[in-house]
BAMI-321267 format. One record per residue: x, y, z of N, C-alpha, C, O in turn. Coordinates in steps of 0.05 Angstrom, whole numbers, plus 32768, in hexadecimal, padded with zeros to 4 digits. Atoms other than C-alpha are relative to their C-alpha. Layout:
XYZXYZXYZXYZ;...
//
This chain:
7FEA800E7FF38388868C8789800B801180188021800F8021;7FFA7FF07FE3838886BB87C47FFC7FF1801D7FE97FE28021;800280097FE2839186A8880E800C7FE47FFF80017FD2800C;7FE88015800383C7867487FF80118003801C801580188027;7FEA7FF57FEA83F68665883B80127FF37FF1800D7FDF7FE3;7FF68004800D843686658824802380008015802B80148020;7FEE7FFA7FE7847B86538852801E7FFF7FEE80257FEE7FDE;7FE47FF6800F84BF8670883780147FF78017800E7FF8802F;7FE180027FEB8504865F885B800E80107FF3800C80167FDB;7FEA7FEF800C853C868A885C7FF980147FF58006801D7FE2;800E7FEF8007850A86BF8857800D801C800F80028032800E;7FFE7FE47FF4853086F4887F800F80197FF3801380307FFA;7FEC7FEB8012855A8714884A7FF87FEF7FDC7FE97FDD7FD4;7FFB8002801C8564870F87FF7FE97FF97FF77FD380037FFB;801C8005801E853686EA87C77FED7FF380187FD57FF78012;800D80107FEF851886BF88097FEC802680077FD680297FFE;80127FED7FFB84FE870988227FF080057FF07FD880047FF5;800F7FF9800F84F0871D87DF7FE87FF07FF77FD57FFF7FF0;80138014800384C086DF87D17FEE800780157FDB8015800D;800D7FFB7FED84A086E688107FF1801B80017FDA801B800A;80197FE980018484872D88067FF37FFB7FE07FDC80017FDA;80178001801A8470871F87BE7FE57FEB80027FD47FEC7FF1;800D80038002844586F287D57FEF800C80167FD780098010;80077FEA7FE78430871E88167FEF80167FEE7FD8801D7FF1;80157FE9800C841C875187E57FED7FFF7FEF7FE180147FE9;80088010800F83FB872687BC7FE27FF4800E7FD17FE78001;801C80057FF783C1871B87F180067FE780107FF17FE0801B;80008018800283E386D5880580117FFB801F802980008022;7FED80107FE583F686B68853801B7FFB7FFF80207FE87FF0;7FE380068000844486B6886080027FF5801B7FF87FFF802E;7FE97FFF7FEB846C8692888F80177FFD7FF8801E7FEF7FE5;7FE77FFE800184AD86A1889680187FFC800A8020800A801D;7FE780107FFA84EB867D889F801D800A8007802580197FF5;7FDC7FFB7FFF853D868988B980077FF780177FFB7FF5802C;7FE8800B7FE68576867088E17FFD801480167FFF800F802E;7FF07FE77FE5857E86B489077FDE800F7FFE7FD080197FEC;80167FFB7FF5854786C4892F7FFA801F7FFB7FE6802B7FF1;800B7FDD800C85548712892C7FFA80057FEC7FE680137FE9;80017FEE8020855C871E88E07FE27FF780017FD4800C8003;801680008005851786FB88DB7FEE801480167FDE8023800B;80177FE77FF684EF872889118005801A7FEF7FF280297FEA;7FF87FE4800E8511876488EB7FEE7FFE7FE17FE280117FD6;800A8005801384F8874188AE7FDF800380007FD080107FF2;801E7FFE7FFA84B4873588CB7FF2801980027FDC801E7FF8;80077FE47FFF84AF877B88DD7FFC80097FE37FE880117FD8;7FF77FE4802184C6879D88977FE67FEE7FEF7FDC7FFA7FDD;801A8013800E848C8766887B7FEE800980097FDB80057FFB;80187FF780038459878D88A17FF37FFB80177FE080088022;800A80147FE88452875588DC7FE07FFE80037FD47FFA8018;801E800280008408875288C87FF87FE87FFB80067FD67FF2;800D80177FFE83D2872188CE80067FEA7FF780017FD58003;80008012801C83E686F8888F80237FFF8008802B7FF97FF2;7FDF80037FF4843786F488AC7FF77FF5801A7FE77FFC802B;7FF180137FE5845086C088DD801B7FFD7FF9802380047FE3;7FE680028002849686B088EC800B7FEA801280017FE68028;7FF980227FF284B7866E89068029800B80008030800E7FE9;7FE0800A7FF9850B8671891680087FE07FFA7FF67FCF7FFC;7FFB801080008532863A890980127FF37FEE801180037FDB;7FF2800C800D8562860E88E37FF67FED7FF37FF27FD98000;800580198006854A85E488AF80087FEE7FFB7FFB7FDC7FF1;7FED801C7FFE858185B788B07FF17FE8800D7FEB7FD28004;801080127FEE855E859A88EA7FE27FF780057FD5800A800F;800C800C80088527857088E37FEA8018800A7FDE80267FF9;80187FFB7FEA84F6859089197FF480207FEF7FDD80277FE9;800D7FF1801584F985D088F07FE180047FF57FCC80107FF9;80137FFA801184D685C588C27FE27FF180067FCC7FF47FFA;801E80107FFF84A1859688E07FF3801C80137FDC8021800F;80067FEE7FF8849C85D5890F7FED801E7FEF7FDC802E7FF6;80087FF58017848E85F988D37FE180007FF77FCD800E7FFB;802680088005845085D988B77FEB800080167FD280028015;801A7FFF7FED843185D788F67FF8801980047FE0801F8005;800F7FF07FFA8432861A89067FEE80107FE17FDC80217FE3;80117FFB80178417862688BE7FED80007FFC7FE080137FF3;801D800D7FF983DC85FA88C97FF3801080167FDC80198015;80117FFE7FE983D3860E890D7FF580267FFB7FE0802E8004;80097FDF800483D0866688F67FEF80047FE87FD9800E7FEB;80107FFB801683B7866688B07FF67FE27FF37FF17FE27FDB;800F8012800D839C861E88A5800C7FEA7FF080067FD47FFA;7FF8800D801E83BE85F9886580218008800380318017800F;7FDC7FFF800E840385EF88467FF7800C7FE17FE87FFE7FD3;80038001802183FE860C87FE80177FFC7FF3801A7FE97FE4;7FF07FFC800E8435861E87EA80207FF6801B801D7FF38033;7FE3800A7FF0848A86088808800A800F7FEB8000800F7FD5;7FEC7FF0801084C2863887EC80177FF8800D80147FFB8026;7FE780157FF2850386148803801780177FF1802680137FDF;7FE57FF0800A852F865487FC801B8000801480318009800D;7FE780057FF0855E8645883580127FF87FF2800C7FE87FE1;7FED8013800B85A08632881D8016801A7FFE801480337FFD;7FDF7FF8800385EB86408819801280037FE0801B7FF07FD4;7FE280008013861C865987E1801A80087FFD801E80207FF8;7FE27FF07FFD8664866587E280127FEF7FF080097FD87FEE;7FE68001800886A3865787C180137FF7800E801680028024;7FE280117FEF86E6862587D980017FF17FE97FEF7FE67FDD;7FEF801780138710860387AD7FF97FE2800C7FFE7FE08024;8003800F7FFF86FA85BB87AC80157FEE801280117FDF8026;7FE5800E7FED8737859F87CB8006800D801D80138000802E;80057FEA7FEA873185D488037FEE7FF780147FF27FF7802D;801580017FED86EB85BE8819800E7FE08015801B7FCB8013;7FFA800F7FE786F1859E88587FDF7FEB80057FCF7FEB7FF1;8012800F7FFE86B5856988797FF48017800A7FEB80217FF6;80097FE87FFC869985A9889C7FF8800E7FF07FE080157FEE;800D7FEB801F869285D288617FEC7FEF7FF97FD57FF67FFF;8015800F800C866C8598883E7FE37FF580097FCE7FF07FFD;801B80057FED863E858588787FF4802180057FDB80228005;80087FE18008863185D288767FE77FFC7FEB7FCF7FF97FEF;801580008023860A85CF88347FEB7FEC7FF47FD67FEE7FE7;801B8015800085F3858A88387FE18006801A7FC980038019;801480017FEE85D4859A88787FE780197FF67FCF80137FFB;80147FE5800785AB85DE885F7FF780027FE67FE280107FE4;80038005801285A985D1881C7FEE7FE07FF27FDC7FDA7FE2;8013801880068593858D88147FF27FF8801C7FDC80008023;801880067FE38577857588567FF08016800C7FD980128013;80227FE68003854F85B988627FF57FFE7FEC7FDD80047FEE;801C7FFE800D853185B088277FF57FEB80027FDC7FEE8002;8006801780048527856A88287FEA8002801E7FD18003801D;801D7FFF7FE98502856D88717FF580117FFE7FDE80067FFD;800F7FEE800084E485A7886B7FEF80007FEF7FDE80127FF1;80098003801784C6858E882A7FE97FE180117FD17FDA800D;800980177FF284B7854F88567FE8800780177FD87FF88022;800F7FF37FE484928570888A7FE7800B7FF97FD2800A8006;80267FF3800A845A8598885D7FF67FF37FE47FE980007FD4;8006800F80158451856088287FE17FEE800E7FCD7FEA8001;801A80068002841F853C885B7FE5800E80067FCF80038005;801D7FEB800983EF857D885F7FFC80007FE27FE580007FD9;800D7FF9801283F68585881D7FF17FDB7FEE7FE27FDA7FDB;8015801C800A83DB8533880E7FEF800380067FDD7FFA7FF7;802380017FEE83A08540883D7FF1801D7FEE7FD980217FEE;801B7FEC800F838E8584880D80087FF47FEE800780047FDB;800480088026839D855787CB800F80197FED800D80187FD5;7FF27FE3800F83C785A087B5801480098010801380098029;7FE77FF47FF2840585BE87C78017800A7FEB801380047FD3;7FEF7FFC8010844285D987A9801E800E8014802180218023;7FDE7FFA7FF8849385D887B8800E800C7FF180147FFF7FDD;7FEB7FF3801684BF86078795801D7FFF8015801F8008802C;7FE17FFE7FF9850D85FD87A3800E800A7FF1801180067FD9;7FE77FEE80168543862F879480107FF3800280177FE98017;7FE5800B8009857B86118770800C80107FF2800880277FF8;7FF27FF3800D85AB8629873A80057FFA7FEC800C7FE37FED;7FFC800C801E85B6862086F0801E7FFB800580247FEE7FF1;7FE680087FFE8605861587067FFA7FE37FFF80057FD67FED;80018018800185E985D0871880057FF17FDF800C7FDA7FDF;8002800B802085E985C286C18016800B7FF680257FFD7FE8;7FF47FED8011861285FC86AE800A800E80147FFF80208021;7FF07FFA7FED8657860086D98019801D7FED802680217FD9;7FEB7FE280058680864386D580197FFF8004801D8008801B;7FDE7FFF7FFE86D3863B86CD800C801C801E800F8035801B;7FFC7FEE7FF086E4866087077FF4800880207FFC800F8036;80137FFD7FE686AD8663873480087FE1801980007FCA8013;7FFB801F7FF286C68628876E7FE37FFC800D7FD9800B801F;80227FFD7FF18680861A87837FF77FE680027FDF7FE28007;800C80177FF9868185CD87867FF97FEF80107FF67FD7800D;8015800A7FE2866385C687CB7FE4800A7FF77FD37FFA7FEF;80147FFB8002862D85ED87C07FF57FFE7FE87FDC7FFD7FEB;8012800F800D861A85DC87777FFD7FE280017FEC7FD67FF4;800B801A8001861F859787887FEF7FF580147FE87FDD8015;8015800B7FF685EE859D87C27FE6800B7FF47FD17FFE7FF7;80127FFD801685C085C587937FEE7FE67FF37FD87FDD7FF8;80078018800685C4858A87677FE97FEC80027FD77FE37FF4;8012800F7FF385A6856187987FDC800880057FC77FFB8008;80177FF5800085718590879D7FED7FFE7FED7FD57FF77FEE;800D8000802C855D8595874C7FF77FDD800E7FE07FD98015;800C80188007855A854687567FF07FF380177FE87FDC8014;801880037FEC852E854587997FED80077FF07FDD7FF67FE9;80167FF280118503857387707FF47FF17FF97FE27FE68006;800A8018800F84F7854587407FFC7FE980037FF17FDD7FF0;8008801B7FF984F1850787607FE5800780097FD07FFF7FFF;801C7FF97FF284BB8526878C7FE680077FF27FCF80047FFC;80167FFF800C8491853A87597FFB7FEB7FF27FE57FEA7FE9;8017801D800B848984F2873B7FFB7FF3800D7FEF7FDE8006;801080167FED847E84DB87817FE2800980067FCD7FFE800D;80247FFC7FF484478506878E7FEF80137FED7FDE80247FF4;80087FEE801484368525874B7FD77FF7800B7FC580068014;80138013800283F984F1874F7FE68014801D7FCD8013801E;800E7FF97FE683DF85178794800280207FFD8000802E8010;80057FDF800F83DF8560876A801080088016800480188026;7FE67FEB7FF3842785768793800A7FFD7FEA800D7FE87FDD;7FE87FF980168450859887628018800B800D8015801E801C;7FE67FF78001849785A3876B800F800E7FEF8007800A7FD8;7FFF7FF8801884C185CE8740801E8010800B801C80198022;7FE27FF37FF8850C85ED874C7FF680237FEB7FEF80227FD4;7FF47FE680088510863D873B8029800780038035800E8017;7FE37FFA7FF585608643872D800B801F7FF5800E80267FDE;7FF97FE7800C85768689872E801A80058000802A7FFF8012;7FF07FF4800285A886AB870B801280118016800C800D802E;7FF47FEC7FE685DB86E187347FF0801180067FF280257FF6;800B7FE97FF285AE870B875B8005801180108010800A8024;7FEA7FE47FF585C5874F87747FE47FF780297FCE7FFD8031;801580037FD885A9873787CD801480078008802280198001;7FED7FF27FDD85D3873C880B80117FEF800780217FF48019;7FF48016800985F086F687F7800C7FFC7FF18018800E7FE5;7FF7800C8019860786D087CA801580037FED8028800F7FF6;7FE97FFD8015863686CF878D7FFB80227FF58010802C7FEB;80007FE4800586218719877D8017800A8008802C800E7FFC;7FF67FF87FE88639873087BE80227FF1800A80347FFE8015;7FE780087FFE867786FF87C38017800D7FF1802C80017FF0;7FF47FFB801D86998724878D7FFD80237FFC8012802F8002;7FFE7FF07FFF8682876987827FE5800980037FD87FF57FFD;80257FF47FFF8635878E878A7FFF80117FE87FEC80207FE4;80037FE2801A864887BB87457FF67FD87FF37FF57FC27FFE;800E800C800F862B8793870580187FE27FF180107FD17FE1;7FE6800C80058673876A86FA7FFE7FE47FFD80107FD77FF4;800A80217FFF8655872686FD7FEC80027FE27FF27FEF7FD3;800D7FFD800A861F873C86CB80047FFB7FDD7FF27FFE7FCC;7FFC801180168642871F868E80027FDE8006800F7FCF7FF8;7FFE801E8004863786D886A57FE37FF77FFA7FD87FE17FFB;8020800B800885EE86E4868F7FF9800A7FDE8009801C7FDC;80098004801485D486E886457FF8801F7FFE7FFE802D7FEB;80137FE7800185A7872986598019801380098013802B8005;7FEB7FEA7FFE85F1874F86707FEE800B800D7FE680218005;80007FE97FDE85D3876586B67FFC7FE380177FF87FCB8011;8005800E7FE685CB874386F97FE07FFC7FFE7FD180087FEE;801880047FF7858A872887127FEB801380147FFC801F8021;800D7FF77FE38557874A874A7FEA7FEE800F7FD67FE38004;800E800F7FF0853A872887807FDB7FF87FEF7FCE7FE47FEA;80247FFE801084ED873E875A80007FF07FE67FEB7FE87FDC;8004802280118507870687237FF77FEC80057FE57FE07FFA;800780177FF4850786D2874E7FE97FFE80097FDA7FEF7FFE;801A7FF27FEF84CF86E787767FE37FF77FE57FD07FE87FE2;801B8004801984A386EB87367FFA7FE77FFF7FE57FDC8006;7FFE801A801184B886AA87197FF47FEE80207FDD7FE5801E;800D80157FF384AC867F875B7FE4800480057FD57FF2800C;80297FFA7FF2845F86AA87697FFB7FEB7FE67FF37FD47FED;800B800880178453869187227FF67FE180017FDF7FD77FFF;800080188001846C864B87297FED7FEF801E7FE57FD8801D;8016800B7FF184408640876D7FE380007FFA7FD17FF17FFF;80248002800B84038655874D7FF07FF37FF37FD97FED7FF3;800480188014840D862B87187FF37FE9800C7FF67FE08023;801380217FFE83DF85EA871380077FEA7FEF7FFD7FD47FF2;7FF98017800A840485C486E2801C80047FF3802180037FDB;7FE280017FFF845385CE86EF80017FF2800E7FF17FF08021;7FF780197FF084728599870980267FF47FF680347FF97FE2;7FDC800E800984BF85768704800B80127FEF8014800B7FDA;7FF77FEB801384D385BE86EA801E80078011802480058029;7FE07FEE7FFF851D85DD86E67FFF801A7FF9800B80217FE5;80027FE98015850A862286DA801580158003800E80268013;7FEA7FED800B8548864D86CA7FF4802080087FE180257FF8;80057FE57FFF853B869786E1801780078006801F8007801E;7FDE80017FFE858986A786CF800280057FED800D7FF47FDF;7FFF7FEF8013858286DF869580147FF07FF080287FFA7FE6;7FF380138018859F86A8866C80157FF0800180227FE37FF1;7FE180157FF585D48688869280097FEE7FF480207FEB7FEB;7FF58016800385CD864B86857FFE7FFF7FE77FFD7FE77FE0;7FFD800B801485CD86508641801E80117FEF8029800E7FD9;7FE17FF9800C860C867686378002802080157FF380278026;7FF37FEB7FF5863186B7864E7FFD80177FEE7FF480107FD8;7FF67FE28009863F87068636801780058002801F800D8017;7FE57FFE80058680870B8621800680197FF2801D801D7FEA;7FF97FFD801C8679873A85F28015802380168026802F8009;7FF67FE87FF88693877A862480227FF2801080317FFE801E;7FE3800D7FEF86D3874C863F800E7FFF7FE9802480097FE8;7FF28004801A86E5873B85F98000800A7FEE800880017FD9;80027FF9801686D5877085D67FF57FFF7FE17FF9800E7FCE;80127FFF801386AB875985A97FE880117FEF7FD180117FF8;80177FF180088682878685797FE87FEB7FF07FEE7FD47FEA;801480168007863D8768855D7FFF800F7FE27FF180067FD0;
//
């Protein structure tokens, strides 16, 4: 399963970088995706900028993106194999707070980047009969946290988990698999880690009592592209999130 091309967004920092070199090191064609044109050459660089690396700018809010995307995919290394739809927004506002701005925020990068961008290398992958979409989402979408205000961005998640899944019973039939990776709090340069504190302080809202690393995620989506018979998956990489919390150092609990 070597010499896969494989196009990540939101590849210039965090789990989007980290994905992107695991499969780089892995023997496997990258292009690579972001809003901000610098962080990605910086990115491209620290990747090696070799043969098997390309790099595209851009917003995939907007449609052209991502059709920009697949072409230059096709047109450098040939094929679509693999789509990693890590672009996307999370933050925190009190529900009553969010404004139409904020919301068109999250819809636009969160669901409509993935949704075109998903739209754009679905008809290379009909013409090879194989392909595969992995979208990061979040186990918050099932399993909401008292405290955390986060219902802009898990409710364009949401949308994401149930694109997922539609898409793979539209085109299960034409061997594209789809499949959501939702990760836990991961210690990146983002995110709910980073909103809050970079020490381990978050790390009782997981089961395993530590934070995540980018090389979780990373694993779990190489895995789930390689795969040949995942499909309409939710797979949880969220040291137990969603199935409960670590309380036991807040409350004192001995076992």
């Amino acid at each position: 399963m070597k010499g896969q091309t494989i196009i990540v967004t939101g590849a210039s920092s965090g789990i989007g970088f980290g994905i992107a070199k695991y499969f780089l090191d892995r023997g496997d064609n990258v292009l690579i995706n972001s809003f901000n044109a610098c962080k990605l050459q910086e990115a491209y660089i620290q990747l090696g900028a070799g043969e098997n690396l390309a790099r595209l700018a851009g917003d995939v809010s907007v449609k052209s993106t991502g059709i920009a995307l697949a072409a230059k995919a096709i047109e450098q290394f040939g094929s679509i194999d693999v789509l990693v739809n890590d672009a996307g927004l999370f933050d925190t506002k009190p529900f009553l707070d969010v404004d139409e701005g904020y919301l068109d925020l999250f819809l636009g990068t969160n669901v409509k980047g993935t949704f075109y961008t998903s739209q754009a290398v679905i008809p290379q992958m009909l013409k090879q009969r194989n392909g595969v979409i992995v979208n990061i989402g979040t186990p918050m979408v099932t399993k909401s946290i008292a405290g955390v205000n986060a219902t802009t961005a898990v409710s364009s998640k949401g949308a994401v988990h149930a694109l997922t899944v539609q898409l793979a019973a539209e085109f299960g039939k034409f061997n594209i698999r789809t499949n959501v990776v939702a990760p836990g709090v991961i210690r990146t340069s983002t995110g709910l880690a980073e909103s809050k504190d970079t020490n381990d302080q978050n790390a009782g809202l997981h089961l395993l009592d530590r934070l995540g690393d980018v090389a979780d995620i990373a694993e779990m989506v190489y895995f789930v592209a390689k795969s040949r018979f995942i499909t309409g998956a939710i797979i949880p990489v969220d040291g137990g999130m969603g199935a409960g919390q670590n309380l036991c150092k807040k409350w004192d609990i001995s076992l």
